[in-house]
C-alpha positions as a printed NumPy array, in Angstrom:
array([[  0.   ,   0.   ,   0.   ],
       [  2.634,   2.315,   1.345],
       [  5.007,   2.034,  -2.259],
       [  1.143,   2.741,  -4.352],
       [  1.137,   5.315,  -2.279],
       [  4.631,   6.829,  -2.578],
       [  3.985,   6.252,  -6.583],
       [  0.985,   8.922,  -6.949],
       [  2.34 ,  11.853,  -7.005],
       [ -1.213,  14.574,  -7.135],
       [ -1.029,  17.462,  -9.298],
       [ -4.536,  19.962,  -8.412],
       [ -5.075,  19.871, -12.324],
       [ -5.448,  16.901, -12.793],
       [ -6.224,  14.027,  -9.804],
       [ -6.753,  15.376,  -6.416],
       [ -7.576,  12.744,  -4.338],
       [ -6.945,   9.496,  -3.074],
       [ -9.631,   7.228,  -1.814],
       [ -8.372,   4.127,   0.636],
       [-11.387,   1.705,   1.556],
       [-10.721,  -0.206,   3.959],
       [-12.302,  -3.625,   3.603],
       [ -9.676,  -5.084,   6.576],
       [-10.635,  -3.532,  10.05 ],
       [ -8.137,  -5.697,  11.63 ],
       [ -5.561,  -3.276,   9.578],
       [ -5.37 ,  -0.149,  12.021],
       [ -1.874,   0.507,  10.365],
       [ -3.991,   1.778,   7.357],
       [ -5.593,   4.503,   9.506],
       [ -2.362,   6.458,   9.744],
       [ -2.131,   6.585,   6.092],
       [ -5.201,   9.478,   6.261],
       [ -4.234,  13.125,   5.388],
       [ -5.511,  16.64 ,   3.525],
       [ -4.834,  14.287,   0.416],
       [ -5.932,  10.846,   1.066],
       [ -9.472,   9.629,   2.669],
       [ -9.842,   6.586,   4.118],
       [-13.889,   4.927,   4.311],
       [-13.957,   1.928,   6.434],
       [-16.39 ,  -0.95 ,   5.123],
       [-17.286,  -2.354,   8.347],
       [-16.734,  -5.547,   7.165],
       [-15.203,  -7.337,   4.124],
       [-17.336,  -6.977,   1.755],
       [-15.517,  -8.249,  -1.081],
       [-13.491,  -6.769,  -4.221],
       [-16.689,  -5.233,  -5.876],
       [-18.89 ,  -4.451,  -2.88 ],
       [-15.901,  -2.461,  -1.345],
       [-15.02 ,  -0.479,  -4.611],
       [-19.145,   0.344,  -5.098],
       [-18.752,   2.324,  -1.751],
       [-15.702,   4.55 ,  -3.17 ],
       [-17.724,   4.51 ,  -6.619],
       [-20.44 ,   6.18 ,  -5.202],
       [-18.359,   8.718,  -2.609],
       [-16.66 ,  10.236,  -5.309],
       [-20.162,  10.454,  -7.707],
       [-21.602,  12.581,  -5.181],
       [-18.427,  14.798,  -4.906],
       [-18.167,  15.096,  -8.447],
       [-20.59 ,  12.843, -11.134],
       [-17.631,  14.445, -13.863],
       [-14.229,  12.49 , -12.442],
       [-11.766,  10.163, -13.641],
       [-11.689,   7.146, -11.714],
       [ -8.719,   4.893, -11.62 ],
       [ -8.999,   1.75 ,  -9.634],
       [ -5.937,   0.19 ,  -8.594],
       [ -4.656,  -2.788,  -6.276],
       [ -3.024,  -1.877,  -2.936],
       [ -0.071,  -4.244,  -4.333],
       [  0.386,  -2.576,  -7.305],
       [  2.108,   0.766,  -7.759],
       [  2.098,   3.274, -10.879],
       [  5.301,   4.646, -12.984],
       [  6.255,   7.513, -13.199],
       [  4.385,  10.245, -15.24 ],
       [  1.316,   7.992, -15.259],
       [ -1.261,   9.911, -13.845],
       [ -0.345,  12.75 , -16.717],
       [ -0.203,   9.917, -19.37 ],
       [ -4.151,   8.968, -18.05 ],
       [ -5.58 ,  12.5  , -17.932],
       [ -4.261,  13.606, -21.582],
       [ -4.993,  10.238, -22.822],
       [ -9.007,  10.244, -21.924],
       [ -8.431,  14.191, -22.539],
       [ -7.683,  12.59 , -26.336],
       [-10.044,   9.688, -26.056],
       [-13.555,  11.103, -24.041],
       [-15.536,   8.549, -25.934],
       [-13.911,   5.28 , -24.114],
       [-16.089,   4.893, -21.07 ],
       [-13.781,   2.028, -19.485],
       [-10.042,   1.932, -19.688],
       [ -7.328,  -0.631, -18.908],
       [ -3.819,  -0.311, -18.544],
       [ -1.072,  -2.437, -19.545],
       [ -0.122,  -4.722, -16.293],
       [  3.831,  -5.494, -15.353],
       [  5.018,  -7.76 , -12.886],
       [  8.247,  -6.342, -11.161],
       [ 10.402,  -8.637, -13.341],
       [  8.984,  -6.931, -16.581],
       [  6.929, -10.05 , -17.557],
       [  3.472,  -8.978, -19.162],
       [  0.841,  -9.671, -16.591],
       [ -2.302,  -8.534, -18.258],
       [ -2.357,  -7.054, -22.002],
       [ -6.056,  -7.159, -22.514],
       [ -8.887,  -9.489, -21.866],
       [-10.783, -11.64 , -24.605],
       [-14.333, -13.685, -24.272],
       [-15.222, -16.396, -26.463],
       [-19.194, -16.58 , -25.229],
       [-19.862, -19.445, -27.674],
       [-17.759, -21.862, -25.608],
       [-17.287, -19.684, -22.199],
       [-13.374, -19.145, -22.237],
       [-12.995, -16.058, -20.462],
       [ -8.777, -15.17 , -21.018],
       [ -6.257, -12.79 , -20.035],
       [ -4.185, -11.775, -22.303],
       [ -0.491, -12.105, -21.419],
       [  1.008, -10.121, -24.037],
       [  0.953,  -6.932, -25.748],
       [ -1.41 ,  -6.097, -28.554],
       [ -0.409,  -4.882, -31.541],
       [ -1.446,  -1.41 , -31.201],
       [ -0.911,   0.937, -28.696],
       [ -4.506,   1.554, -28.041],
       [ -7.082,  -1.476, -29.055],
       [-10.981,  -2.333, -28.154],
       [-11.014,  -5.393, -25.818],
       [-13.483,  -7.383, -24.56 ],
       [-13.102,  -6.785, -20.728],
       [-10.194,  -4.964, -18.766],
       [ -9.036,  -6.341, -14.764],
       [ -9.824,  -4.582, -11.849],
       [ -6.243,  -4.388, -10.885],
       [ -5.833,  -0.979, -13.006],
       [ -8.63 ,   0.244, -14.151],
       [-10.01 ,   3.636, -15.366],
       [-13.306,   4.59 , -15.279],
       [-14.659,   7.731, -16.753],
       [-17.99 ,   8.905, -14.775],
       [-19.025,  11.614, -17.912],
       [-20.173,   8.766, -19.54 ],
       [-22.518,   7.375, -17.587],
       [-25.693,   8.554, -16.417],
       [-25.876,   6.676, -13.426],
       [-22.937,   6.17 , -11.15 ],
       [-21.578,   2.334, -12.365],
       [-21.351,  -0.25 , -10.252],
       [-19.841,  -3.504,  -9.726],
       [-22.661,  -6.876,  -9.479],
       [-23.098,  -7.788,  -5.795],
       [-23.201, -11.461,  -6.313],
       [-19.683, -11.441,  -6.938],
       [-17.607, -11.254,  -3.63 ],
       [-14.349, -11.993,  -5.074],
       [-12.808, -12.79 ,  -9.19 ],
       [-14.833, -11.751, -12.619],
       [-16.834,  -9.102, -10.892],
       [-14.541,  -6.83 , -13.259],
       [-15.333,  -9.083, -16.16 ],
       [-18.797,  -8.59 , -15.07 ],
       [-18.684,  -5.032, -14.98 ],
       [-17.131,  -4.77 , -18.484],
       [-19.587,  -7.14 , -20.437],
       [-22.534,  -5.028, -18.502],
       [-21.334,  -1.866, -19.446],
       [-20.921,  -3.163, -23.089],
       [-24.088,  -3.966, -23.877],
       [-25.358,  -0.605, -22.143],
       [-23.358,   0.52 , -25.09 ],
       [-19.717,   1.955, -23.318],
       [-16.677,   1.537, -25.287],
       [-13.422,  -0.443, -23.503],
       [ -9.665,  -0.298, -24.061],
       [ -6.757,  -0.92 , -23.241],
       [ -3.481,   0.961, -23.883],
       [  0.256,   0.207, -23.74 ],
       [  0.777,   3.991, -23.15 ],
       [ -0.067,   3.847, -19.397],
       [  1.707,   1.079, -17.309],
       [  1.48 ,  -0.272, -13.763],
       [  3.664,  -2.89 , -11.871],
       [  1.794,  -5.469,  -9.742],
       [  2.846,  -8.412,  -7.673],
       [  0.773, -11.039,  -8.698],
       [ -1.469, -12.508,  -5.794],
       [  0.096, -11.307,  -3.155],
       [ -2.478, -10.866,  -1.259],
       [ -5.395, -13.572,  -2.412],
       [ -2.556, -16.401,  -2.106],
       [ -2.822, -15.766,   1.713],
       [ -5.688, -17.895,   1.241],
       [ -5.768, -20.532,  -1.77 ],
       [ -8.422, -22.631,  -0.72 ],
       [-10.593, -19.271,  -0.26 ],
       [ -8.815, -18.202,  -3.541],
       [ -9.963, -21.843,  -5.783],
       [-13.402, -21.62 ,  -4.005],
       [-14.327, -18.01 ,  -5.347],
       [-12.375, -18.321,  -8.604],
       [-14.875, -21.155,  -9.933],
       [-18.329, -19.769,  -8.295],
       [-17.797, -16.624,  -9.808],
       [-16.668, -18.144, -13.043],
       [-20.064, -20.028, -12.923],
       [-21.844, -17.232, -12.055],
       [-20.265, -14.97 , -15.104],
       [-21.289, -17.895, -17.447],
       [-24.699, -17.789, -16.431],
       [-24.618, -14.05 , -16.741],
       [-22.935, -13.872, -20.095],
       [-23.545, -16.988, -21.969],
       [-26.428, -19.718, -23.057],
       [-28.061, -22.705, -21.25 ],
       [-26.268, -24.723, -23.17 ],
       [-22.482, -23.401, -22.515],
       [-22.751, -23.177, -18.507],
       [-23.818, -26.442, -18.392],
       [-21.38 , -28.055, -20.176],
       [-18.892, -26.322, -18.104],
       [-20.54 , -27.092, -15.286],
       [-20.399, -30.62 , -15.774],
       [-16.744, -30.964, -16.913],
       [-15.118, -28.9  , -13.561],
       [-17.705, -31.767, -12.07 ],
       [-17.039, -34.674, -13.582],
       [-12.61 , -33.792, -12.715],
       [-13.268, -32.692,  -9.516],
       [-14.808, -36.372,  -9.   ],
       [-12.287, -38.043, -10.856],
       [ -9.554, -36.194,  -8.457],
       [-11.426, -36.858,  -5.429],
       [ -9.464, -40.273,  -4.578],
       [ -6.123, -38.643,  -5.605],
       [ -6.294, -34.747,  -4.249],
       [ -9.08 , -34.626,  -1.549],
       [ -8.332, -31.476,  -0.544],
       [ -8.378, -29.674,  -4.02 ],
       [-11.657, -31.746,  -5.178],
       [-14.045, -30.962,  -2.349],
       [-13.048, -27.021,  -2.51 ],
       [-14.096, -27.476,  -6.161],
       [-17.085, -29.248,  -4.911],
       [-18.455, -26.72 ,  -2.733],
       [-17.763, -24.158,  -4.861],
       [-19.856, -25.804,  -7.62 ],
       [-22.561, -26.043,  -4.474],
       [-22.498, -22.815,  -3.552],
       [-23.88 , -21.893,  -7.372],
       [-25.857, -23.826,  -7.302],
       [-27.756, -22.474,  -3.682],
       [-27.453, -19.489,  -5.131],
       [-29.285, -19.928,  -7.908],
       [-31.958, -21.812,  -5.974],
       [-32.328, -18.657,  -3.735],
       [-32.615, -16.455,  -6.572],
       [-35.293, -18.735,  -8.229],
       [-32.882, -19.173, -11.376],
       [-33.473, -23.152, -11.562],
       [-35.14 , -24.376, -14.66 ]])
C-alpha cells in the first residue's frame, strides 16, 4: 500500500484525491495513512473486491458525477508520469467509457495485455502479451488498473453484488458493453503489480471463489447450453480427483454447491 502510495504523485489539475477503503478492520496501520490528500472509508466488514469499490464509486459520484476514476490494487504501484499519461490520454479519447492499462510484474513479464471472451464456448482469457497497437478495443479490462470515466454514464456504475471476489470486473465490463460503453486498453499507461500477493494468503478461499464466480459470469454472459457443459466438466474432474487430491476436489465441490444455492435462492433453476 505504502510504495502505491509513494507512486501517486497529485497534481490539483489533474487528480486530487486518493480514496483508501478499507475492507480489513483488523488493519489499524492503514488509519495512519489518512491526510488533507488521502481519505480513508472503512467498510465495516469485508465486503468483497466489488462491494468495497461500489462504496468509493459512489463517494466520489456525489463529490463530483464528472471524475476520472482509476482503480488500482493496494499491491500494485504506478510509474512515473502515469497519472499525466491517463488525464491527456481520456483528454484525447472522451468517448472510451472504461479503460485498462497495460499490467507489469516487477520482473517486466506482461501480466495482463487485454482481456478476450469467447461466449460461444465460455473461455474467459487474459491476455499475457501486448497487442499490436498501442490503443485497441477489448473485450473486458481487470480490476487491478482500471479507469473509469464517470461523464459517460448517467448513473454512477457499479460492480454486481453477487460477486464477492474474481470476474466481478469481467462482469462489470460485459454489462457496461451492452449498455453501449466503449473499452480499451493501452500500452501507453503502465502499472507494476505483484501477482497474488495478497489472495494467495488464502488458496483454498482463492480456488473456491475463482470457480463460483466463473459459474456465475457464465450464467450471466452466456447460453443454457455453454454453462452447463462447463458445469459438468469442472464436475465430472473434480470427481475423478477426489481419490487422488481430496483437498483440491471438495473445494471445487463446494464451490460448484455454492452456485448452485445461489441460484436456488434467486429462483434461477429451470
Amino acid at each position: 500500500m505504502k510504495k502505491l502510495i509513494n507512486s501517486i504523485q497529485l497534481t490539483s489539475h489533474l487528480f486530487q484525491k486518493i480514496i483508501i477503503i478499507n475492507n480489513s478492520n483488523d488493519d489499524e496501520s492503514i488509519e495512519r495513512l489518512q491526510n488533507n490528500t488521502t481519505i480513508i472509508i472503512n467498510s465495516g466488514t469485508n465486503l468483497g473486491y466489488g462491494k468495497a469499490c461500489n462504496l468509493g464509486l459512489n463517494w466520489i459520484y456525489t463529490q463530483n458525477s464528472q471524475a476520472i476514476v482509476w482503480l488500482i490494487n493496494p499491491d500494485a504501484y504506478l510509474l512515473p508520469y502515469s497519472l499525466e499519461k491517463a488525464h491527456h490520454f481520456l483528454a484525447k479519447n472522451p468517448e472510451f467509457s472504461i479503460l485498462g492499462t497495460t499490467i507489469y510484474e516487477p520482473t517486466g513479464k506482461i501480466w495482463f495485455g487485454g482481456g478476450k471472451f469467447i461466449p460461444e464456448t465460455g473461455k474467459i482469457i487474459p491476455n499475457e502479451f501486448l497487442l499490436d497497437t498501442e490503443t485497441s478495443t477489448t473485450d473486458w479490462v481487470t480490476g487491478c488498473s482500471m479507469l473509469i470515466n464517470f461523464k459517460n454514464f448517467k448513473n454512477c456504475p457499479e460492480f454486481d453484488e453477487d460477486y464477492f471476489l474474481y470476474y466481478e470486473d469481467f462482469d462489470f465490463c460485459r454489462r457496461y458493453v451492452k449498455q453501449g460503453h466503449k473499452i480499451a486498453i493501452t500500452q501507453t499507461i503502465s502499472v507494476i503489480h505483484k501477482p497474488s500477493s495478497i489472495t494467495n494468503k488464502n488458496p483454498e478461499l482463492k480456488l473456491e471463489y475463482s470457480i463460483y464466480s466463473y459459474l456465475l459470469s457464465l450464467e450471466k454472459h452466456t447460453n443454457k447450453p455453454v454453462l452447463i457443459y462447463r458445469l459438468l466438466r469442472i464436475t465430472i474432474v473434480a470427481l475423478f480427483y477426489l481419490p487422488i487430491n481430496y483437498k483440491i476436489a471438495s473445494i471445487k465441490l463446494k464451490a460448484i454447491g455454492k452456485f448452485i444455492r445461489h441460484n436456488r435462492r434467486l429462483g434461477r433453476t429451470k
